[in-house]
N, C-alpha and C positions, 0 to 999 in steps of 0.2 A: 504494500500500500504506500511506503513512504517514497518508492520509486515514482508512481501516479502521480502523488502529490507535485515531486520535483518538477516532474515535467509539467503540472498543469500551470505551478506558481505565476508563471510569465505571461500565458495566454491569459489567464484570471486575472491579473494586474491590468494588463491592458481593455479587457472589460470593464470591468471600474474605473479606469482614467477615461473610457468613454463616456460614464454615466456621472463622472466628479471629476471637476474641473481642477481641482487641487490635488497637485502629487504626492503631499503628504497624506492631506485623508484618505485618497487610493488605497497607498501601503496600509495604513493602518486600517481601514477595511478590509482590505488583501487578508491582511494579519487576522483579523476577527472572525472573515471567513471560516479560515482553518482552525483557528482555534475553537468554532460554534462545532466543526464539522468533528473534532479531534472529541468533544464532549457530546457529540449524537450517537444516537442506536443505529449504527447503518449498517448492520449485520445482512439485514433482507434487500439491502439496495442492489440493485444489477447492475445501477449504470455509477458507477461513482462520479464522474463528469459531470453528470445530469445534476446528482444532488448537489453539488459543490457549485454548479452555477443557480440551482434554485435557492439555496444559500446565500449566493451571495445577489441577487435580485432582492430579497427580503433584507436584507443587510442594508442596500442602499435605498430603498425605502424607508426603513427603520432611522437613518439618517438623514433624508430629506425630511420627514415626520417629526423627526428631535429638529432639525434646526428651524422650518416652520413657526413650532411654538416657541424656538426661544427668540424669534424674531417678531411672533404676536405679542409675547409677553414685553419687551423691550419697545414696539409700538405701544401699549399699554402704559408703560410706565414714563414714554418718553409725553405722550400725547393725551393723556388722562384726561385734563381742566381741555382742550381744544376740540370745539364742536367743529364738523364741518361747516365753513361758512359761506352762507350761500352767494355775496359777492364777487368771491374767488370763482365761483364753479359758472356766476354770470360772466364777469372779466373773461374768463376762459373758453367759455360756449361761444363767444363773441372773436374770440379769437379763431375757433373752430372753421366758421365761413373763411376766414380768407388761407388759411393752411388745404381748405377741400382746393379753393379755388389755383392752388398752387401743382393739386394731382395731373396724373396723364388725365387727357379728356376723357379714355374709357373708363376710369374709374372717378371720374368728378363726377360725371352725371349719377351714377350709381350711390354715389354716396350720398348727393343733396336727397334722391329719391331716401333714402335708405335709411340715413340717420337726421337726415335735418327735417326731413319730413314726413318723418316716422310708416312708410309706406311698405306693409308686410312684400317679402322677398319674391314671393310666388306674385304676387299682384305687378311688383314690377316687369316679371319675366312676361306676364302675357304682356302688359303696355307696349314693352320694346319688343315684343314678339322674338326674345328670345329663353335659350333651355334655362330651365328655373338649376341645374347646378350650374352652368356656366355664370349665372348671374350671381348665385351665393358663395362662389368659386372667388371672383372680381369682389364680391363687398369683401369679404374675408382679405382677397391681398391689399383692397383699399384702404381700410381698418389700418393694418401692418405700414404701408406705406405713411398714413397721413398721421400714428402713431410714432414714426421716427421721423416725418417734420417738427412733431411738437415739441420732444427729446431734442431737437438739434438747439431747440430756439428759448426752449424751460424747462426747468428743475421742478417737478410738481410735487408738492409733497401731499403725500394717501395717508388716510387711517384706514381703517379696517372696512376690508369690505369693498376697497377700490375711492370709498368717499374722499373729496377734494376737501384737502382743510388750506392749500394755499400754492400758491407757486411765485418765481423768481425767474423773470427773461434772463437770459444768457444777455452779453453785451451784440454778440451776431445777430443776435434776432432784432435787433431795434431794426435793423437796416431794412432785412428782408420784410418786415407783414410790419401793420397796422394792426394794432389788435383795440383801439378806442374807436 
């Protein structure tokens, strides 16, 4: 068995650096792996491979799950006394029209329909008379696209739940949009 082991070490690291971006937590996932796998009943397993990567799949769940909450708890603590405030999230909605208006045109259109004017996905696709996934295909890359305009130009700061309690333009953005 400890020969299997040798050899999976490397392949299983590199699993885990796919799935954690930090090559210390890797290893040390790597490590816990084997050590979860050294203290399991895997008497009846056929495939050791198999268990050792279903291992370590629950492993880095079990780590994205811990650090999750110690990132709710640290919003919590940092952001207790701050409601969201609806100012910020008008200032910002207001800013939203001229960042669409900055998208490719095939997804500008899509999005005034989509998000500014709340118009369900399938109702779009018959208007434009086209396929309702092609169209939910485009709002979804529009979203992504007109979500790292915003990123370029402001620092938003979330509480829980995605709610806007504030944001801070970048000094680049004054140039590019108007957002008053």
């Amino acid at each position: 068995m400890q020969s299997q082991v040798a050899q999976l070490y490397n392949p299983l690291l590199g699993y885990v650096k796919k799935h954690v971006r930090n090559i210390e937590d890797a290893e040390d996932l790597t490590q816990d792996v084997f050590l979860k796998l050294s203290k399991s009943n895997n008497n009846g397993v056929d495939n050791l491979k198999s268990w050792i990567y279903t291992i370590a799949k629950n492993t880095i769940t079990d780590y994205y799950r811990k650090k999750q909450l110690q990132t709710n708890s640290i919003e919590e603590d940092v952001f207790l006394d701050d409601e969201p405030t609806e100012d910020a999230t008008i200032e910002l909605g207001k800013c939203v029209h001229s960042f669409i208006n900055q998208l490719p045109e095939e997804y500008r259109e899509l999005m005034i329909l989509s998000e500014i004017k709340e118009i369900p996905q399938k109702e779009i696709a018959t208007q434009l008379d086209m396929n309702y996934v092609t169209v939910r295909s485009k709002v979804q890359r529009g979203r992504k696209k007109l979500k790292a305009l915003l990123e370029g130009c402001c620092t938003i700061l979330q509480g829980g739940k995605g709610s806007i309690l504030g944001y801070h333009s970048k000094s680049a953005c004054e140039k590019k949009t108007s957002c008053s």
